[in-house]
N, C-alpha and C positions, 0 to 999 in steps of 0.2 A: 133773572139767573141767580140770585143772592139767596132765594128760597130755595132753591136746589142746594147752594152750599149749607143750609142749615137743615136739608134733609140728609147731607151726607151720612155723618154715623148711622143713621138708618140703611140707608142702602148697600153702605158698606156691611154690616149686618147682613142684610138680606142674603149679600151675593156670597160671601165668605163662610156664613153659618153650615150651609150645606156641604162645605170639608170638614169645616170646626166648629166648634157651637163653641166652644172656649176663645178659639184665636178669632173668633166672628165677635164676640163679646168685646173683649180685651182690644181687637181694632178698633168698632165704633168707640168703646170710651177716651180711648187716645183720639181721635177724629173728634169726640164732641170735646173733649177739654184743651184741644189746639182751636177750635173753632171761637170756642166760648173766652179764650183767654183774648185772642185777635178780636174778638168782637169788644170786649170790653173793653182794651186798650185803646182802641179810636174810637167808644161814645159808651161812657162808665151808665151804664144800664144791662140789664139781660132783657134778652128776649125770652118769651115764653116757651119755644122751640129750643135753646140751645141750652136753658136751665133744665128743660123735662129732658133733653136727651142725658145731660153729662151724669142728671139723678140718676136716671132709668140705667143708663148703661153698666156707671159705676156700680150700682146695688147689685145689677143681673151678674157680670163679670167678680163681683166678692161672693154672693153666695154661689156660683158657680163653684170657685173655685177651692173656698174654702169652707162653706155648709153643707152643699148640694153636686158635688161632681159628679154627679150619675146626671146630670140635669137632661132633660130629654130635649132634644131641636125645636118638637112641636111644644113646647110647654116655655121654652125660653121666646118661641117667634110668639107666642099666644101672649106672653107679659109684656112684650115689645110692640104687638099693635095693638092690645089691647090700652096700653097705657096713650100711645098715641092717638086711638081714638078719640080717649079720654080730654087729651089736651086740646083734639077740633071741637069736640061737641062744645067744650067747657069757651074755649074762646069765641065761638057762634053766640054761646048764649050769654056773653059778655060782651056784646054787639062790639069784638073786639076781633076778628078774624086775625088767626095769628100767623098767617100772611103778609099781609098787613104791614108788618115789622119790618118787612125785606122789602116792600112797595116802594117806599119813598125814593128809595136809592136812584140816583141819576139820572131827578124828569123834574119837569119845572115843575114848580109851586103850583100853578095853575091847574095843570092835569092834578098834580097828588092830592088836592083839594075835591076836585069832583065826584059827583054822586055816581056816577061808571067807575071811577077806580076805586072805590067803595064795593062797588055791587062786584068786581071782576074777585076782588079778596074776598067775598062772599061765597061765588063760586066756587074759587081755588080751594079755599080752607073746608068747602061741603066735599069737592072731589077726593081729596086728600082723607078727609073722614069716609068716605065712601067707599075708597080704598082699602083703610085700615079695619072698616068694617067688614067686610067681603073674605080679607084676610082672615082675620077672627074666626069667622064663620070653618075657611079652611082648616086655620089649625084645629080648633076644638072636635073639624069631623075628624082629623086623623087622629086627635085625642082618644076620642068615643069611640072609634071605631078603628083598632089597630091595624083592621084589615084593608086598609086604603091603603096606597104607597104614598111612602112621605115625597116622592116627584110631583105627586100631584098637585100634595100642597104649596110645592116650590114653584111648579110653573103657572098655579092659580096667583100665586103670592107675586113672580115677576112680571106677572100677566097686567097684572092691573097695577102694578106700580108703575114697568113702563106707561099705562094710560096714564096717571096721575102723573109722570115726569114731561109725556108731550103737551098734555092740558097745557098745562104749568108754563111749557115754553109757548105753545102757540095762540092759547087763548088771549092773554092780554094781549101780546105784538097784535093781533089781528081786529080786537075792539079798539083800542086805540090809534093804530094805524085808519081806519073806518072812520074814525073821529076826525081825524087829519084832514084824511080825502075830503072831507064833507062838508069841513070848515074854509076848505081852499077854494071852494065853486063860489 
């Protein structure tokens, strides 16, 4: 569940942009620098999620506001998961899923050790990329192509983020729960 609180500013993003692309902006960065502040205060480290969110937001919400206020929705969501992308691939390929981060939280030593809760942040952190891939893909057609409605790209973009938030919940519960069962015979 701790990986969903460090996707918040994103999703706050998501769902708010499409009134405001400003007041969508300006949420997530307050959401990622409340997140990031409470995260540091109980274990003085960042995670790779909540430093690229508080970057990402704060730069999108300054030049918004103060460079760029014509800033277009598809063009802010398109630097929003395109950046995100950025941070699954890059942590994949830093045999570091950034996932990961949020794993340990509240499971014994034993399981956070295993080569399954390993391979489950494998998954998560591809679906999540897979997600913000697909995204991408959305924005940049409504980019290219003005003649798409921007719904479309909203409900591609909560389409598959809902996927990516039930994964998230129900994949590990269900490998691990499988583990349990199997351990107890």
């Amino acid at each position: 569940m701790g990986i969903l609180l460090g996707f918040a500013p994103y999703i706050v993003f998501a769902l708010v942009s499409g009134v405001s692309i400003s007041l969508g902006l300006w949420l997530a960065f307050t959401a990622a620098f409340v997140i990031t502040v409470r995260d540091f205060v109980e274990s003085p480290t960042l995670r790779l999620l909540d430093a690229g969110s508080l970057v990402l937001f704060a730069g999108l919400a300054l030049f918004s506001g103060f460079i760029e206020p014509g800033l277009s929705i598809q063009a802010a969501r398109l630097a929003a998961d395109g950046s995100f992308l950025v941070m699954a691939i890059a942590s994949l390929l830093l045999r570091r899923p950034m996932t990961l981060e949020y794993g340990h939280e509240h499971l014994p030593a034993d399981i956070a050790a295993s080569p399954r809760f390993l391979r489950i942040h494998y998954v998560l952190t591809a679906a999540w990329g897979l997600a913000f891939a697909v995204m991408s893909v959305a924005d940049t057609a409504t980019i290219l192509h003005p003649q798409l409605p921007l719904s479309l790209d909203l409900a591609a973009g909560l389409a598959i983020l809902g996927f990516a938030i039930a994964l998230t919940l129900r994949y590990p519960a269900g490998l691990l729960n499988a583990k349990n069962v199997r351990s107890r015979r």
